[in-house]
MARPATOR-619651 format. One record per residue (C-alpha): residue number from 0; y, z, x. Coordinates in steps of 0.001 Angstrom, whole numbers, m for minus. Layout:
NUM  Y  Z  X
...
This chain:
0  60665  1530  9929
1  61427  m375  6623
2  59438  m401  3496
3  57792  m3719  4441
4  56952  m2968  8258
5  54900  432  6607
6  53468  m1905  3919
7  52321  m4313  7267
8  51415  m1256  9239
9  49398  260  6825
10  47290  m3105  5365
11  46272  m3976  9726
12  45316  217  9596
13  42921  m552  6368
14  41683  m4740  8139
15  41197  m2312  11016
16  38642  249  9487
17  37140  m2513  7164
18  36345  m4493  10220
19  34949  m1142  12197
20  32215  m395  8721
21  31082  m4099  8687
22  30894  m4769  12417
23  28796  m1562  12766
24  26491  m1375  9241
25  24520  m4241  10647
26  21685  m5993  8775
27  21229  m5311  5207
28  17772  m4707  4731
29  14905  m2919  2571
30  14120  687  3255
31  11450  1163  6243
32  8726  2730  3590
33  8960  144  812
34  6958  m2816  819
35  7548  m5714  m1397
36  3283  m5833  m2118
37  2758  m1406  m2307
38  1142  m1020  m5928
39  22  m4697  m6583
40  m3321  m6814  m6433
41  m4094  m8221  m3032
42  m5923  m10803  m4955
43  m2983  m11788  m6923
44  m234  m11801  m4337
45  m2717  m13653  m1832
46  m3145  m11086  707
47  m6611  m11269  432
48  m6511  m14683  2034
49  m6181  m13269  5288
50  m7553  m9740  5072
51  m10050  m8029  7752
52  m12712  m5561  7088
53  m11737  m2369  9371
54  m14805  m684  7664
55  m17826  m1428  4979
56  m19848  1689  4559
57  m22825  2022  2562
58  m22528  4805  m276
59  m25900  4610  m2141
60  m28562  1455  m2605
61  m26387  m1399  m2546
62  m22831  m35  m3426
63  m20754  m384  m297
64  m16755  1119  231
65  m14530  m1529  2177
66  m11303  m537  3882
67  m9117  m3882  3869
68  m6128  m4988  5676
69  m3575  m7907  5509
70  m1900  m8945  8531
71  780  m10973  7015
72  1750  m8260  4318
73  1385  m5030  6159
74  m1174  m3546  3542
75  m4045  m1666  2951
76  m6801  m1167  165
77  m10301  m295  m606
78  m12524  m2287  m2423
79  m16227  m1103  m3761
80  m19121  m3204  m4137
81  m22786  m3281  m5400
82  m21812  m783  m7389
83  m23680  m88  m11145
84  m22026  m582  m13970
85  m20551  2037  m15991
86  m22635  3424  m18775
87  m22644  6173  m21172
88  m25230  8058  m18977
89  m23228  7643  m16125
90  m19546  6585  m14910
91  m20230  3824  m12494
92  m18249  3315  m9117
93  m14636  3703  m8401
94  m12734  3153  m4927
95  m9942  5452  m3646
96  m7059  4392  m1127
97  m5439  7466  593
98  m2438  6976  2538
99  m2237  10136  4766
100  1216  11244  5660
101  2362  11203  2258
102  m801  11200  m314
103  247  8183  m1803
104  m3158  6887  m3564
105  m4875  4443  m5920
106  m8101  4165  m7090
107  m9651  1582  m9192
108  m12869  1481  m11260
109  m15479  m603  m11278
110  m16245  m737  m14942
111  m18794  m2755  m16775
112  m18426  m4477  m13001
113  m19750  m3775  m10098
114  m17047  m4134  m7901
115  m13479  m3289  m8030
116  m10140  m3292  m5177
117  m7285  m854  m5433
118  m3715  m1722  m5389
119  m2202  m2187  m1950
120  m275  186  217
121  2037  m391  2752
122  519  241  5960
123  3696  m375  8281
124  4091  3098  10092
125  718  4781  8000
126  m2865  5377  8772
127  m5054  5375  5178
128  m8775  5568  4521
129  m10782  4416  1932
130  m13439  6712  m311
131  m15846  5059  m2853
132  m17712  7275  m5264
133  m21026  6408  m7342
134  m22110  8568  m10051
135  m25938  7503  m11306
136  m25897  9738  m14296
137  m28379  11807  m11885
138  m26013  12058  m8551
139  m22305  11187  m7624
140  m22487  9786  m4378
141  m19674  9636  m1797
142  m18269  7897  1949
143  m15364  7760  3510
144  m14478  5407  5453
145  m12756  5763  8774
146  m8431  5669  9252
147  m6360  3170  10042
């Protein structure tokens, strides 16, 4: 075989392989636990527009803990309500998200509010439930919502 029938043989050996690894990587895409909205406001990105309530619990008085979900972006949050304001006598409400197979979490506080939402989580593949938490400066109150 001459230099340039090697040179030929080798360079359809290397089209050959190249072809194989793109033919059979497929589809570039994200990996299966990332989501594009995980850690951001659902209020911001617009996934609130077409969230559903899978559960509002009462905690104490009026203070209620929500466990929301967006269809369209495959998240999940909690979201507290009613709840009083933070003071120096007491610290107010706060809302957990609890993703369960890996304890990824956020909680937000409501503040000199009375009503706060977490940032999202992807919920492709997950099951999460939401706990809000009142303190009264006399009690801390607690619920838990159910999974999903």
């Amino acid at each position: 075989m001459t230099r340039l029938h090697r040179m030929a043989a080798v360079m359809a050996g290397l089209a050959g392989v190249t072809a194989t690894v793109i033919l059979t990587a497929g589809p570039a895409s994200a990996d299966a636990g990332v989501n594009r909205y995980e850690g951001l406001s659902p209020e911001i990105t617009g996934c609130a527009d077409d969230a559903v309530t899978i559960q509002r619990k009462s905690i104490v008085g009026s203070a209620d803990i929500w466990l929301r979900y967006s269809p369209s972006c495959r998240t999940i949050w909690a979201h507290i309500s009613g709840a009083p304001p933070r003071t120096q006598d007491n610290a107010g409400g706060s809302a957990l998200i609890y993703r369960e197979q890996d304890g990824a979490a956020d909680r937000c506080n409501s503040g000199t509010n009375s009503s706060c939402s977490t940032a999202m989580l992807n919920d492709a593949g997950y099951t999460s439930h939401a706990t809000g938490t009142v303190d009264t400066g006399f009690a801390i109150y607690r619920a838990t919502t159910v999974s999903y």
